[in-house]
C-alpha positions as CSV (number, residue, x, y, z in Angstrom):
1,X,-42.5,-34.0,156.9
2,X,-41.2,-32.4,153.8
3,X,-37.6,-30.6,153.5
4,X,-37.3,-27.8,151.5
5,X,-34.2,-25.8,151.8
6,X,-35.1,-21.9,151.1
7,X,-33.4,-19.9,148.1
8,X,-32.9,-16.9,147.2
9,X,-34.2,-17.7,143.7
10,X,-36.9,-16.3,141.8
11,X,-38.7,-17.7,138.8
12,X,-39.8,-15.9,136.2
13,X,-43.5,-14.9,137.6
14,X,-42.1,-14.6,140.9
15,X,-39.2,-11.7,139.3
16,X,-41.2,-10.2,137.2
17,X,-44.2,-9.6,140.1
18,X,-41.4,-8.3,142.2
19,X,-39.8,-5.8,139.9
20,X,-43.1,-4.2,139.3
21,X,-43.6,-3.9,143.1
22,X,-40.2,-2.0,143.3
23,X,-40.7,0.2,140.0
24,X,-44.5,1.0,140.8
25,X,-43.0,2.7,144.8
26,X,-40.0,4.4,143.4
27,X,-40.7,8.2,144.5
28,X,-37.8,10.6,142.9
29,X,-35.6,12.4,146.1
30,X,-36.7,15.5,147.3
31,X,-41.0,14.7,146.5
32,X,-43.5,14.8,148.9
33,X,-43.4,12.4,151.7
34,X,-44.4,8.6,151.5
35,X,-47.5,7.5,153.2
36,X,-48.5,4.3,154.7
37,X,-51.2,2.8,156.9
38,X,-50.4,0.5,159.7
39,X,-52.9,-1.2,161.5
40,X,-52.8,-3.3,165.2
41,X,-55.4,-4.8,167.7
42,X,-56.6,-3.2,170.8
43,X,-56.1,-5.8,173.3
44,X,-54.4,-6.2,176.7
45,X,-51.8,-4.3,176.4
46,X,-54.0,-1.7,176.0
47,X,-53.6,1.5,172.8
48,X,-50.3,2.5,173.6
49,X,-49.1,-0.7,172.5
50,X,-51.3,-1.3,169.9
51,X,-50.0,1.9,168.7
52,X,-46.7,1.1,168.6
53,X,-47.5,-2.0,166.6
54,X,-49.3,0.0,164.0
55,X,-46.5,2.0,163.9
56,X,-44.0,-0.3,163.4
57,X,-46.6,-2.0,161.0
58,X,-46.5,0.8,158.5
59,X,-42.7,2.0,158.4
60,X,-42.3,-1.8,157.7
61,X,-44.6,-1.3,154.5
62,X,-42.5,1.6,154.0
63,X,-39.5,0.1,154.0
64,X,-40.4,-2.8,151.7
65,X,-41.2,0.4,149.1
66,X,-37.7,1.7,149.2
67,X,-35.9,-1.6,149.0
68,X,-36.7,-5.3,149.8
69,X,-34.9,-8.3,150.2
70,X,-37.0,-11.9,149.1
71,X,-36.9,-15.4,149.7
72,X,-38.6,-18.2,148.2
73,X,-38.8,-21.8,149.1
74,X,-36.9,-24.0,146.4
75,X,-38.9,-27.0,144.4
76,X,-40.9,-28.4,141.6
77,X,-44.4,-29.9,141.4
78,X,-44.6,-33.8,140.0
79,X,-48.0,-33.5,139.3
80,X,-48.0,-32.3,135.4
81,X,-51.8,-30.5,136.2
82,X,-51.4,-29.7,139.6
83,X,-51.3,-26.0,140.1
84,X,-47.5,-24.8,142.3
85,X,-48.4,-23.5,145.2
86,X,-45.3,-21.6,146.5
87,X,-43.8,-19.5,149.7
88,X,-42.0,-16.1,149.4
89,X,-41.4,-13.5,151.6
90,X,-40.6,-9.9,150.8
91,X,-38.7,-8.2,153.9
92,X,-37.7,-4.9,154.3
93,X,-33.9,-3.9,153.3
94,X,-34.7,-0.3,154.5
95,X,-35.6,1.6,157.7
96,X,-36.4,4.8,158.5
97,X,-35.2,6.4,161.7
98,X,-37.5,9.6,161.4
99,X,-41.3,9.5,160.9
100,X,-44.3,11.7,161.6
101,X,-47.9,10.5,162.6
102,X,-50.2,12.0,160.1
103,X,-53.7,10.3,161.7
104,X,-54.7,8.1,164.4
105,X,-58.4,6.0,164.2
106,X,-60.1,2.9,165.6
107,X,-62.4,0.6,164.1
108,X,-64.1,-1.9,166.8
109,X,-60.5,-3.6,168.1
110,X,-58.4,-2.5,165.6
111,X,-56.0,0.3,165.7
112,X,-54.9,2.3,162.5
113,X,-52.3,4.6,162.3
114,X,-50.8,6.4,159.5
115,X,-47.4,8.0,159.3
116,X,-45.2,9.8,156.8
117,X,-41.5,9.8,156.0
118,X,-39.1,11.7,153.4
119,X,-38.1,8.1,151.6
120,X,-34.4,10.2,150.7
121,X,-33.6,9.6,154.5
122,X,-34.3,5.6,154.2
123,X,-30.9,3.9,155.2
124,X,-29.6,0.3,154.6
125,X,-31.3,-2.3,157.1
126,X,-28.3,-3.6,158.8
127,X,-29.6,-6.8,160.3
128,X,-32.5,-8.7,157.7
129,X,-33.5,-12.3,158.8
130,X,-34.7,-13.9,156.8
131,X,-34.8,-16.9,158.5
132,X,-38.0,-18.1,160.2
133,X,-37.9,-19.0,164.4
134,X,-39.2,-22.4,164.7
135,X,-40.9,-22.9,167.8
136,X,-39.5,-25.6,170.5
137,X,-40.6,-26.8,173.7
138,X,-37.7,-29.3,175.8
139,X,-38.8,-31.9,178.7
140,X,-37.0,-32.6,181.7
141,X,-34.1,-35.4,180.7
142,X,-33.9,-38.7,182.4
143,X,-31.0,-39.5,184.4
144,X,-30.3,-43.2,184.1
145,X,-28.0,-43.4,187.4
146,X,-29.0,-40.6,189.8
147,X,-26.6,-41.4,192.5
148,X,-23.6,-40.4,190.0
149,X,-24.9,-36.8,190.2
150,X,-25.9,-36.5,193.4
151,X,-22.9,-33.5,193.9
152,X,-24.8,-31.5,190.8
153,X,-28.2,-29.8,191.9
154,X,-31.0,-30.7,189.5
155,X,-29.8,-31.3,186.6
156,X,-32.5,-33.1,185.3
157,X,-34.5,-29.9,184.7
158,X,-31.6,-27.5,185.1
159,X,-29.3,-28.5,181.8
160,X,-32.7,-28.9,179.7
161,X,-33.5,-25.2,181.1
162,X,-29.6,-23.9,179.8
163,X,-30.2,-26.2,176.4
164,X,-33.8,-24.3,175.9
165,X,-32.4,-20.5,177.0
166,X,-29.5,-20.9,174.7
167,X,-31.1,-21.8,171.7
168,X,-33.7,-19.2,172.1
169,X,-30.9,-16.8,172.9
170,X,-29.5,-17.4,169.6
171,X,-32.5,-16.1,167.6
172,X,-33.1,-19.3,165.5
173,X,-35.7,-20.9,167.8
174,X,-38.8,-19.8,170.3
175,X,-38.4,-22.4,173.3
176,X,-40.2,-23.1,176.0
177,X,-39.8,-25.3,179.0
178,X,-42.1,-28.4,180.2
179,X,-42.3,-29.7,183.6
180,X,-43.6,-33.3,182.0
181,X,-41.0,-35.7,181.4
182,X,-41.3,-38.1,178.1
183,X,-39.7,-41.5,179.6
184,X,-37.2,-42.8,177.1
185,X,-37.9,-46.5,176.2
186,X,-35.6,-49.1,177.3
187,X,-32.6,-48.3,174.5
188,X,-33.2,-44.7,174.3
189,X,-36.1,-42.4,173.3
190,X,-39.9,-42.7,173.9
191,X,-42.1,-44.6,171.5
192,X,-44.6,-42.6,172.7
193,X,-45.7,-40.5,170.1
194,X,-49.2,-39.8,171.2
195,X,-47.3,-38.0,174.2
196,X,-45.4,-36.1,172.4
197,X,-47.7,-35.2,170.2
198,X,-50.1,-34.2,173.2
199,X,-46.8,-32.1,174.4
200,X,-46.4,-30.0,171.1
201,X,-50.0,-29.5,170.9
202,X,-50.0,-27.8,174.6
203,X,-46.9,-26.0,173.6
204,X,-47.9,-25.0,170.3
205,X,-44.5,-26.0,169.9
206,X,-43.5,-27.5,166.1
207,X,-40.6,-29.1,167.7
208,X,-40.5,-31.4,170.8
209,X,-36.5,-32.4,172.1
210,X,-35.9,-34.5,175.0
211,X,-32.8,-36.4,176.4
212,X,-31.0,-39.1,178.5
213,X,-28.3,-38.9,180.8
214,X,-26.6,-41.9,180.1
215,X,-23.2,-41.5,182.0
216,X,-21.6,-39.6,185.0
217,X,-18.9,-42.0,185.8
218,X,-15.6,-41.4,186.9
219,X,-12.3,-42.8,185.9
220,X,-8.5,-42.5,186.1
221,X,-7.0,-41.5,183.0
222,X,-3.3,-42.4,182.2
223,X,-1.0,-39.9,182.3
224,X,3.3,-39.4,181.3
225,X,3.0,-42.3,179.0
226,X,0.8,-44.3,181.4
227,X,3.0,-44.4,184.4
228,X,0.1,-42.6,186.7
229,X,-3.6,-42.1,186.5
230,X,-5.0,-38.6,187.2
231,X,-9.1,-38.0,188.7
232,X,-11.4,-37.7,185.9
233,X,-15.3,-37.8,185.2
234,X,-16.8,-38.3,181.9
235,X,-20.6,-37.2,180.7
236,X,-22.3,-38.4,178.0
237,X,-25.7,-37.0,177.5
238,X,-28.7,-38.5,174.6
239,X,-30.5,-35.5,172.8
240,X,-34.0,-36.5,171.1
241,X,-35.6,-34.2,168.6
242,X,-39.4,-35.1,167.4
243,X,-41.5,-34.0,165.5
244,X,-44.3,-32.4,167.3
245,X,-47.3,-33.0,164.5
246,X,-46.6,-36.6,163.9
247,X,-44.5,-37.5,167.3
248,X,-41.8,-39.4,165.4
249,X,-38.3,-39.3,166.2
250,X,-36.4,-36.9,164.0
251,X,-33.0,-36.9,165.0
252,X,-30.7,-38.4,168.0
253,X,-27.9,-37.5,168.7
254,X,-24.9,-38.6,171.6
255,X,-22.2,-36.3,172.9
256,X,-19.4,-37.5,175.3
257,X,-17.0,-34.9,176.8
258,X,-14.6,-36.2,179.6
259,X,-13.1,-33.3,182.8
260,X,-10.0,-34.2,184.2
261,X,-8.7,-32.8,187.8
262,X,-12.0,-33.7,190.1
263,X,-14.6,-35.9,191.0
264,X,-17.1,-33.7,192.6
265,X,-18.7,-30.3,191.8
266,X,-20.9,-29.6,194.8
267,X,-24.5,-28.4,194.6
268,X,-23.1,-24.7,196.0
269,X,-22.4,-24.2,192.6
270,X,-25.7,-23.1,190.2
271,X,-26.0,-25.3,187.1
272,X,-24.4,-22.7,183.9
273,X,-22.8,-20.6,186.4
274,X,-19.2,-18.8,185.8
275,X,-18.3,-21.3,189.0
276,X,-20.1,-24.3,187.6
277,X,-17.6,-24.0,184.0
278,X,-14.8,-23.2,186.3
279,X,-14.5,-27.0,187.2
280,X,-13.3,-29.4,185.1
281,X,-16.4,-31.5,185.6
282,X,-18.9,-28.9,184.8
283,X,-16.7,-27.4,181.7
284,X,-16.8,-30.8,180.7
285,X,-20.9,-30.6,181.0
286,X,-21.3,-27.5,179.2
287,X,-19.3,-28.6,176.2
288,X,-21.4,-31.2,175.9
289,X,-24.3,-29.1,176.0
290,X,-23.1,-26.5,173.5
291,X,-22.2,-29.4,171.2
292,X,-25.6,-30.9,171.6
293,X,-27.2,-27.8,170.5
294,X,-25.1,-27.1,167.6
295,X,-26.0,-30.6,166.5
296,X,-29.8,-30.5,167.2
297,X,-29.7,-26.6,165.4
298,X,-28.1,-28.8,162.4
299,X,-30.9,-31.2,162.0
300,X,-34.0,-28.8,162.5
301,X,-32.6,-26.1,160.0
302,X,-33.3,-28.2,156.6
303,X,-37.0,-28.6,158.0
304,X,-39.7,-26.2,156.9
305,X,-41.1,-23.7,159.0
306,X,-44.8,-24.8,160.0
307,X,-47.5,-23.2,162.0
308,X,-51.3,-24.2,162.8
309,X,-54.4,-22.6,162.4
310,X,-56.3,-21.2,165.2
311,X,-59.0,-19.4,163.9
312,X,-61.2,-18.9,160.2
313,X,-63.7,-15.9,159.9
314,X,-64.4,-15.7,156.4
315,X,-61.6,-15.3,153.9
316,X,-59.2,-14.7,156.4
317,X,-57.2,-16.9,158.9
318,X,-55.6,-16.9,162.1
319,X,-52.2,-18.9,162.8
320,X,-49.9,-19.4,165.9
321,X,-46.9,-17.2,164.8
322,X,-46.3,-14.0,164.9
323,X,-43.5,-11.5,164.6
324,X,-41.7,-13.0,167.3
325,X,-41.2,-16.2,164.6
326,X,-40.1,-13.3,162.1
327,X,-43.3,-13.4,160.2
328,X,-43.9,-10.0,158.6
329,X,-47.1,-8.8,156.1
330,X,-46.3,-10.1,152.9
331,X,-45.2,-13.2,153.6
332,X,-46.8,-16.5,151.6
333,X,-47.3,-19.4,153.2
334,X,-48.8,-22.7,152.0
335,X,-51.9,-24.3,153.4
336,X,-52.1,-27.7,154.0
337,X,-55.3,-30.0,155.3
338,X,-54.2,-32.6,157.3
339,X,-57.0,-36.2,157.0
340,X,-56.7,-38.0,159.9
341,X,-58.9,-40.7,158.2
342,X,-55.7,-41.4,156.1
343,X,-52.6,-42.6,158.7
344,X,-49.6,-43.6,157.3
345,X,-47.6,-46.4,159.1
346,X,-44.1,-47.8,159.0
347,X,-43.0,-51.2,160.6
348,X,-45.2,-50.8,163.7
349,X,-49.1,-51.4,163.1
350,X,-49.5,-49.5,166.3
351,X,-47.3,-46.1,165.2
352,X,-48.5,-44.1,162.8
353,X,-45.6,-42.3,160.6
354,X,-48.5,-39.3,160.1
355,X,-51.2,-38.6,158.0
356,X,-51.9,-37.5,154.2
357,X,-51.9,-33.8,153.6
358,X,-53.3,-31.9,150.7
359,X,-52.7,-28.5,149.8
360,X,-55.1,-26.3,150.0
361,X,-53.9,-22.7,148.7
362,X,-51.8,-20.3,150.1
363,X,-52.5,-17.7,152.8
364,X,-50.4,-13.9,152.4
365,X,-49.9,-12.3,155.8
366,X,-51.7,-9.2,155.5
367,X,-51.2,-8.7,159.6
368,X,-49.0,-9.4,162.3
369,X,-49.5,-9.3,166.1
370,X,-46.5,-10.6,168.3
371,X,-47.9,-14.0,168.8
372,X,-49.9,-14.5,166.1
373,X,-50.9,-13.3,162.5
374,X,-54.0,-12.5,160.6
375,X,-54.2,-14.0,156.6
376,X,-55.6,-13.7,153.6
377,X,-56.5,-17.3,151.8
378,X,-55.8,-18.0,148.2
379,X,-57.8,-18.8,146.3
380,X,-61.4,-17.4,148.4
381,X,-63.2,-20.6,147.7
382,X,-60.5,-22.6,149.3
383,X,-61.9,-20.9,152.5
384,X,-64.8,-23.4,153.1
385,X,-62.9,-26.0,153.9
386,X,-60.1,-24.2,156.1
387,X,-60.7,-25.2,159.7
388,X,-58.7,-24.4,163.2
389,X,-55.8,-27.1,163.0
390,X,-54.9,-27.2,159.4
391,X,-51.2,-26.0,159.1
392,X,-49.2,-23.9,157.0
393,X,-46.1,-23.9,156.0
394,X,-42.8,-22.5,154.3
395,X,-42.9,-25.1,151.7
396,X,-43.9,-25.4,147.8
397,X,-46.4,-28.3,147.1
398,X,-48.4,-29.1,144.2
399,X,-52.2,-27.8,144.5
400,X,-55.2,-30.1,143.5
């Protein structure tokens, strides 16, 4: 898998494109009001939310025309006639507070709304992200000595549980949890990568971590220059990160964090709780935890943003993320076709590394539904050979 760090640089094509854009919706203060057409499926949560959507579809577009904020992935082609194929996004840096709804319609399952604003009253979008939420899914950890935690209830699933809320909490990542454990190989993480793979795949999940409990043990730790030991428990906890397409190991990382003043918790106290911290032990844990997240955060941010495709009709294509991953309309994405008839392998005869992948084209978001979004594949005649699984990406690559 690829890294391509994004910047906020544009080439000349790219700049010139996006000036236009701007120029070609500048409305002088005081016109009529701005227009825009938003549009959302009908499904089960019924028209009121599919209003809503539409809603929110269209003051996006309108914000875009006032003012707009874009990234673009960063890299060069090696291939001297290979077409670039490359990723922007155009978000809004504008929002509009007041709007009126002008018309409501329905074709078959689709929603359309259109609303009006005065464009004088558009104010500063405070909060743009233009950062991508990669999607995760965490396992239960193994603990490799069970009786040394005997005094903490469940913290095999409970502390993946915390790791997963918190890094969804902090609006980089969309996690969820699995009840299926990967079993770390004999010197640390599986070398299982069919199960992992397997994992993501029932996740839809780009990211697959895991993790070892290594050490609960306690100790005495010298104190006043040696002369007495005081009660103290150390942790040390394995975090795993893998790549959920191929099932190779992307990162691992160790933390150990030591508490000083007890030797027990007691399972009265809830995993994460305010009384859990409160003891030396458990403070002890949760460093370790925050740590390991802070670290695991570091290794997946350099890594593109990917997502499969679920479903072709025609020209356009259906992929697994949707505005809760921060895609918006407008966005570009690269399409990659994976051939599994070409595996890559390392070391291992038995592992593959992954498989070839060739660029395709590139897919603009014309639509976006909270789980998934609805695209537009360029060039058309690249659509033939689009099929559910191929992925996209955040990424520039170098077309055939």
């Amino acid at each position: 898998m690829r890294s391509n760090k994004p910047a906020r640089v544009l080439g000349g094509a790219s700049l010139a494109l996006l000036l236009a854009l701007l120029f070609a919706f500048q409305t002088p203060a005081g016109a009529a009001p701005a227009e825009a057409e938003g549009v959302a499926l009908i499904d089960q949560g019924g028209k009121a939310q599919a209003r809503q959507l539409a809603i929110r579809d269209a003051l996006e577009q309108l914000g875009l025309r006032s003012a707009a904020r874009v990234d673009v992935a960063a890299g060069s082609g090696t291939k001297p006639s290979g077409k670039v194929l490359e990723s922007s996004r155009v978000q809004p840096g504008a929002e509009f507070d007041n709007y009126t709804v002008v018309r409501e319609w329905q074709t078959g399952q689709l929603l359309h709304v259109r609303v009006a604003v005065k464009e004088e009253e558009a104010r500063p979008r405070g909060n743009v992200n233009l950062a991508y939420r990669k999607k995760i899914v965490v396992t239960p950890f193994h603990v490799r000595s069970s009786p040394q935690l005997d005094d903490i209830d469940n913290i095999a699933t409970r502390l993946p549980h915390e790791l997963q809320r918190r890094m969804s909490e902090s609006g980089k990542f969309l996690g969820k949890d699995s009840p299926y454990v990967i079993a770390p190989g004999t010197v640390g993480p599986a070398a299982d990568t069919a199960a992992v793979r397997r994992l993501a795949a029932m996740y839809e999940s780009q990211f697959v971590i895991s993790g070892e409990i290594v050490d609960a043990s306690n100790f005495g730790k010298p104190a006043y220059y040696g002369l007495i030991k005081k009660d103290a428990r150390r942790i040390e906890i394995a975090f795993y990160v893998h790549d959920g397409l191929t099932g190779a190991l992307l990162a691992r990382r160790t933390v150990v964090a030591e508490g000083v003043g007890e030797r027990r918790i007691g399972r009265d106290k809830p995993f994460g709780s305010a009384s859990f911290a409160a003891t030396p032990f458990g403070g002890a844990i949760m460093r370790a935890l925050d740590e390991g997240i802070a670290q695991i955060a570091q290794d997946i941010a350099p890594l593109p943003f990917m997502a499969k495709v679920v479903q072709v009709q025609g020209e356009r294509i259906f992929i697994d993320a949707g505005s809760t991953s921060s895609v918006t309309p407008g966005d570009q994405l690269v399409l990659y076709r994976s051939d599994a008839r070409q595996q890559v392998y390392g070391s291992d005869p038995l592992v593959p590394l992954g498989t070839v992948e060739a660029p395709l084209g590139t897919v603009s978001i014309v639509q976006v539904q909270p789980g998934f979004a609805i695209g537009r594949i360029e060039p058309a005649s690249a659509a033939k050979q689009v099929s559910a699984g191929d992925l996209v990406r955040f990424d520039v690559a170098v077309g055939p």
